[in-house]
C-alpha positions in Angstrom: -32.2 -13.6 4.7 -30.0 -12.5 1.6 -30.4 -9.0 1.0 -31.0 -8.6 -3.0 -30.4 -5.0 -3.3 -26.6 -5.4 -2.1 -26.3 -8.9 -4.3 -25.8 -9.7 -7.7 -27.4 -7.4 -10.1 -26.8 -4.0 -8.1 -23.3 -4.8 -6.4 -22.9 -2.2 -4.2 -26.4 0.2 -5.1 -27.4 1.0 -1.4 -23.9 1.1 0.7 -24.9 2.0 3.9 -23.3 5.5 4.9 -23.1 7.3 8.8 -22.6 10.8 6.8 -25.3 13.4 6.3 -25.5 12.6 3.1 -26.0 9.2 0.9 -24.0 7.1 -1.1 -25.4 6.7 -4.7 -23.5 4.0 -6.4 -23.8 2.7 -10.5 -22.7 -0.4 -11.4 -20.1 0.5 -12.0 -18.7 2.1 -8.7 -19.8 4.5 -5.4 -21.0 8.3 -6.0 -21.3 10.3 -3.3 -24.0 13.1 -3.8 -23.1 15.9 -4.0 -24.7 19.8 -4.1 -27.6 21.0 -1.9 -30.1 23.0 -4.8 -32.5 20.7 -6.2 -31.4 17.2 -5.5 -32.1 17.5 -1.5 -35.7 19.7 -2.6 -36.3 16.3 -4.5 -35.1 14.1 -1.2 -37.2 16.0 0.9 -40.3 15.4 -1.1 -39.4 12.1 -1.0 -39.3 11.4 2.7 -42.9 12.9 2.9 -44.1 10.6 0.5 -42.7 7.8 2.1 -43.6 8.8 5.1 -47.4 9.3 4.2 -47.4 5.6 2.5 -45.4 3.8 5.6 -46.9 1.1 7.6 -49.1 2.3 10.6 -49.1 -1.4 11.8 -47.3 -3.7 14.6 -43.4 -4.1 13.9 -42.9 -7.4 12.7 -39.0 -8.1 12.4 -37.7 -11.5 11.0 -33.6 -11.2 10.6 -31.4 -8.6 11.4 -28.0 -7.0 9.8 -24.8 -5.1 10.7 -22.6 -2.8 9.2 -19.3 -1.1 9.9 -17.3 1.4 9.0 -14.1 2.5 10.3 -10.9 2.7 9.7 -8.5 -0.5 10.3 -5.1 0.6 11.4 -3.2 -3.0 11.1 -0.1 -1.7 13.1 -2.0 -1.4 16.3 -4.8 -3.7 15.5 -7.4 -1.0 16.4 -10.7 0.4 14.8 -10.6 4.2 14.7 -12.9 6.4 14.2 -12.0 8.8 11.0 -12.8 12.5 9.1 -15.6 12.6 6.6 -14.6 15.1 3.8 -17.0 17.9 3.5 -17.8 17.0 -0.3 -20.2 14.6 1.1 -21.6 16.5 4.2 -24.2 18.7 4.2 -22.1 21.5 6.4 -19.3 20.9 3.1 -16.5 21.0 6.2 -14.4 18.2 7.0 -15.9 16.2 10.0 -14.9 13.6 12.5 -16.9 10.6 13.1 -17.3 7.8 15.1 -16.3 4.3 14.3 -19.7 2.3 14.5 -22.1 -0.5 13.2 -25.6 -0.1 11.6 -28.0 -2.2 13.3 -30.8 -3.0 10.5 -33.9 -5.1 11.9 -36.0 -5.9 9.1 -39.5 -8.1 7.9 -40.1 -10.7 5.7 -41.7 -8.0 3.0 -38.0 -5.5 3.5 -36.5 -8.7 1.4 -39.1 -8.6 -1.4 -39.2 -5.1 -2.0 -37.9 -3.5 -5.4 -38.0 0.0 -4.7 -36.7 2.4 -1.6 -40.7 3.5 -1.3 -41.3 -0.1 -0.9 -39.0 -0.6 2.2 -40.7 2.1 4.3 -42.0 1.2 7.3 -40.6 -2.8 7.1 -37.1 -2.0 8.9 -35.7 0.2 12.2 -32.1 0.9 12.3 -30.0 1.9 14.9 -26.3 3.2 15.6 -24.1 1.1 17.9 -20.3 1.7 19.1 -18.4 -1.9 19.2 -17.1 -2.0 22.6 -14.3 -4.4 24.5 -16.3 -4.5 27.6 -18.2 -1.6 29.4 -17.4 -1.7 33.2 -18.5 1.2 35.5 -20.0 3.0 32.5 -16.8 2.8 30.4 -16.5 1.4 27.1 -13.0 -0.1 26.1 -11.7 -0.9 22.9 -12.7 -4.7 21.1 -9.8 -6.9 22.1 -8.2 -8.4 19.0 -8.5 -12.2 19.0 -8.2 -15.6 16.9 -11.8 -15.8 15.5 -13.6 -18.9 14.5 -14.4 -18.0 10.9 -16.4 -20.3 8.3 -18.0 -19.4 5.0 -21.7 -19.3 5.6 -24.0 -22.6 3.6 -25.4 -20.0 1.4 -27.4 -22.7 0.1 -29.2 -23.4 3.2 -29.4 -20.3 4.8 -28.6 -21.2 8.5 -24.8 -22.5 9.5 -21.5 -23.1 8.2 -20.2 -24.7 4.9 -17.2 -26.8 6.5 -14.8 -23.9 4.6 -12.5 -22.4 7.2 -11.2 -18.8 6.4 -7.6 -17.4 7.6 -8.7 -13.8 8.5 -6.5 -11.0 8.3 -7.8 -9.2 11.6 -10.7 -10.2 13.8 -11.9 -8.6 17.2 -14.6 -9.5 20.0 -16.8 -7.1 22.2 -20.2 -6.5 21.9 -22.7 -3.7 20.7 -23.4 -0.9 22.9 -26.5 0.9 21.5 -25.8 5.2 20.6 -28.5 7.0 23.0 -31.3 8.3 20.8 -30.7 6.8 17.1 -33.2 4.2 17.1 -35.8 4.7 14.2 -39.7 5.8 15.7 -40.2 2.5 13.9 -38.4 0.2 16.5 -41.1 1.7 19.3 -43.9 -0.7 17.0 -42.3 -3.4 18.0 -44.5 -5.4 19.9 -43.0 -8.5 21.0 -39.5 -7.2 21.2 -37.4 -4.3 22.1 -34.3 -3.7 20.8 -33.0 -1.8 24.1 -34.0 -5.3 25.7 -32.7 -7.6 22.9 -29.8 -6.3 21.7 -27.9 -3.0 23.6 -25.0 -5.1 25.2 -25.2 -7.9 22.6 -22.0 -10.1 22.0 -20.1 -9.5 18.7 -17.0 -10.0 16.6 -15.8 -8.6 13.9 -13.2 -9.9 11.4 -11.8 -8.8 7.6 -10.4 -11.0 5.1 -10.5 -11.7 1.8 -13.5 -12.0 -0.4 -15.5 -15.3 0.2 -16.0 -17.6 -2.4 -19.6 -16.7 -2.7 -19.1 -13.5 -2.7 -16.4 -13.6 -5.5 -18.5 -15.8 -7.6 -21.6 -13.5 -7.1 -19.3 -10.5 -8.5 -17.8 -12.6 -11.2 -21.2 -12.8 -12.8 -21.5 -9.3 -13.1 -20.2 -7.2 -16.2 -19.0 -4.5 -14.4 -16.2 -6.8 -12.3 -12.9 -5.9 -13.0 -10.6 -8.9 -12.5 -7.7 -7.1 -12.2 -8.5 -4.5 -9.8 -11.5 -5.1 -8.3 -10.8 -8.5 -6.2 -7.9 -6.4 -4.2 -10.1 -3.5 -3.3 -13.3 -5.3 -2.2 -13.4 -7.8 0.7 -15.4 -9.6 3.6 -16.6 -8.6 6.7 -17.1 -12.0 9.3 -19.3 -11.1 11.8 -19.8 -13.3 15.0 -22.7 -13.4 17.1 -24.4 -16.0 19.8 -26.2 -18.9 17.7 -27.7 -21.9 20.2 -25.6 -24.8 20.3 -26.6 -27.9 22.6 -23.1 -29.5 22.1 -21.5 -26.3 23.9 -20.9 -25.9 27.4 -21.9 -22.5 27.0 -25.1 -22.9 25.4 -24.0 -20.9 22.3 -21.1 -20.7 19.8 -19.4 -17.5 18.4 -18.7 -18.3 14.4 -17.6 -15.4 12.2 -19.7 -16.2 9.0 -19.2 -13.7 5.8 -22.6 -11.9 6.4 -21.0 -8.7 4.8 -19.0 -7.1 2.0 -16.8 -4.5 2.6 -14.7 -1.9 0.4 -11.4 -1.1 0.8 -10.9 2.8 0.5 -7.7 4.8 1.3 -7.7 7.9 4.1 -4.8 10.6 4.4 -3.7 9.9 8.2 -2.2 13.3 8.3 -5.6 15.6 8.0 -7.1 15.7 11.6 -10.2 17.4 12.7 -11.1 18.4 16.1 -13.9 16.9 18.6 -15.5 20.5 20.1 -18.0 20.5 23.1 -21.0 22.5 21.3 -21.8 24.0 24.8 -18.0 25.2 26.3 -16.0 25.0 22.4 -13.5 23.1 24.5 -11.6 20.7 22.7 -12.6 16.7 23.8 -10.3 15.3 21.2 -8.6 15.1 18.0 -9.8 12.2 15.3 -7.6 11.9 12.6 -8.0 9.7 9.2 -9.6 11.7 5.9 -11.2 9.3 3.7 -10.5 9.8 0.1 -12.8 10.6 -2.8 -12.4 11.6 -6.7 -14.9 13.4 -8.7 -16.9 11.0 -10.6 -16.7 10.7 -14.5 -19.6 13.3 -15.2 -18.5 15.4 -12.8 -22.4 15.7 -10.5 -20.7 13.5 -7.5 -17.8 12.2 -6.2 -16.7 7.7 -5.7 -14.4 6.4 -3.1 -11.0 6.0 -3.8 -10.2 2.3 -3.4 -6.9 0.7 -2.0 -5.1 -2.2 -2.9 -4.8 -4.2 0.4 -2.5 -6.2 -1.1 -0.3 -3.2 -0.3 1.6 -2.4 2.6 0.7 -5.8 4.7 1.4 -5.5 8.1 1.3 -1.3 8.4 -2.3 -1.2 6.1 -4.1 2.0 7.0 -7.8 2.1 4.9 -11.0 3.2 5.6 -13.8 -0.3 5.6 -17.0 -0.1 5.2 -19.6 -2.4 5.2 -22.8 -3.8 3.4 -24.8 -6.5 5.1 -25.4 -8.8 2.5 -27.2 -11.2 4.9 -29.6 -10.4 7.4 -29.6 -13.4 10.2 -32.9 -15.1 10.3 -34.5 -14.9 14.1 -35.4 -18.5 13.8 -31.4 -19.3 13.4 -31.0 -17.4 16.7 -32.1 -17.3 20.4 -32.7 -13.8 21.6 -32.7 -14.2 25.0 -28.7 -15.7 24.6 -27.3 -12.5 22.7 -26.1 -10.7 25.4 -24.0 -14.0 26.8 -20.2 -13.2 26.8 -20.0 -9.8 26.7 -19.2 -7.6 30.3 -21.6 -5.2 30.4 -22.2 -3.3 33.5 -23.2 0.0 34.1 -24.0 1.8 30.8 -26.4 4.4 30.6 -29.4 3.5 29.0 
């Protein structure tokens, strides 16, 4: 199902973020909120409202949606994880974080709803790591690879559009569900369970330039910039198992431009460390700041965006992703998604 809030009239209004805090984007570009006096008091109120007016109900999902973020280092062809600067964390420090995909299962009502409030209680999310394989326990890196990519029939809502796209990068692997970040909502799911369904499931992942759909949906907009904006925004082409007869697999793996993505720059140089809590011994060293200005008023900060059209080849930026359509169940089998990926041993 198309996801409204991310479409046409509020571009990119509710970017999905990994950080402790949110990113609250105009029209006209992304803040990231800053302060902790009486904006979090107001948040915290919030919650407990929507908390007291969520559904009680069976969990009822109907399509489901992913979104990344990570830096792309083109050089290597890898996904890395990267630093989140401490303007938009609520410790205000610098902080490394994991390179990982928001797993969104929604209902039929998360699509009509006009309001935050309105969504409670009709969507679970959880955090996944995109893996190669997992063997033993182990998680390798996705293995970059010559995806199948096609511009989704937006019209129809299920398939391709006979438009092949030339992606800049793509990568397959699957999703390896993060221990303990599934939403108390997931455990109302009564004819499904996302441990079940979907830790282990097959995926790819590919960047490229904005679809045409996508282009044309921004176009319409009068906040679009021709002359920047096309070169710092792009698409995300996800892959996953859809039932196919005609394949001697029983499924095919088509990239389809399910999400947007934005193009922001990260100062390789600035590295934080990965400390054990427990023993302050150091497990690793993440490096990759992502960039922010203040915005115009001065109460937040934006992203600053890259031109990809710069550097080809040795590009260095930080993507994230906005799932701008949720797959429809009915468009896949649930008992296939796990086909194709190795996954042995993990620790669920």
């Amino acid at each position: 199902m198309k996801n409204l809030t991310f479409s046409l009239l509020f571009g990119l209004a509710a970017f999905g973020c990994t950080e402790d805090k949110g990113i609250d984007s105009g029209a006209e570009g992304f803040n990231v909120e800053g302060g902790d006096s009486d904006a979090d008091a107001d948040a915290d109120a919030d919650a407990d409202a929507d908390a007291d007016s969520a559904p009680d109900g069976p969990f009822e999902p109907v399509a489901i949606g992913f979104e990344f973020s990570g830096i792309w280092d083109e050089e290597s062809q890898q996904l890395l994880d990267y630093v989140y600067p401490g303007e938009g964390m609520e410790s205000g420090e610098d902080t490394p974080l994991r390179a990982m995909v928001v797993v969104t299962a929604a209902t039929a009502e998360y699509f009509s709803a006009e309001s935050d409030e309105a969504k409670e209680g009709e969507y679970c999310e959880w955090y996944a790591y995109f893996a190669g394989e997992v063997v033993a326990g182990e998680m390798t890196d996705p293995v970059a690879y010559d995806m199948n990519a096609q511009e989704f029939d937006w019209d129809s809502g299920a398939g391709g559009s006979g438009t092949i796209v030339d992606e800049w990068a793509a990568w397959e692997g699957g999703l390896v569900m993060a221990q303990n970040t599934a939403d108390e909502r997931c455990l109302d799911w009564e004819d499904g369970d996302p441990l079940n369904l979907f830790h282990g499931m097959h995926f790819g992942l590919g960047f490229g330039p904005l679809s045409s759909y996508m282009t044309t949906e921004f176009e319409d907009t009068d906040w679009w910039d021709t002359d920047t904006d096309p070169y710092s925004y792009f698409t995300m082409y996800q892959a996953m198992n859809h039932p196919n007869e005609e394949s001697g697999n029983g499924y095919d793996f088509v990239g389809y431009d399910f999400s947007m993505g934005l193009y922001v720059d990260v100062d390789k140089d600035v590295c934080e460390d990965v400390v054990d809590p427990e023993t302050d011994e150091v497990l690793e060293t993440i490096c990759g700041l992502v960039q922010l200005d203040p915005n115009e008023d001065g109460t937040g900060y934006v992203f600053r965006t890259g031109d990809f059209r710069e550097d080809v080849g040795t590009r260095h930026a930080f993507m994230m992703g906005s799932a701008w359509w949720y797959e429809d169940f009915p468009n896949l089998d649930l008992n296939l998604m796990k086909e194709g990926f190795e996954f042995d041993g993990a620790d669920e």
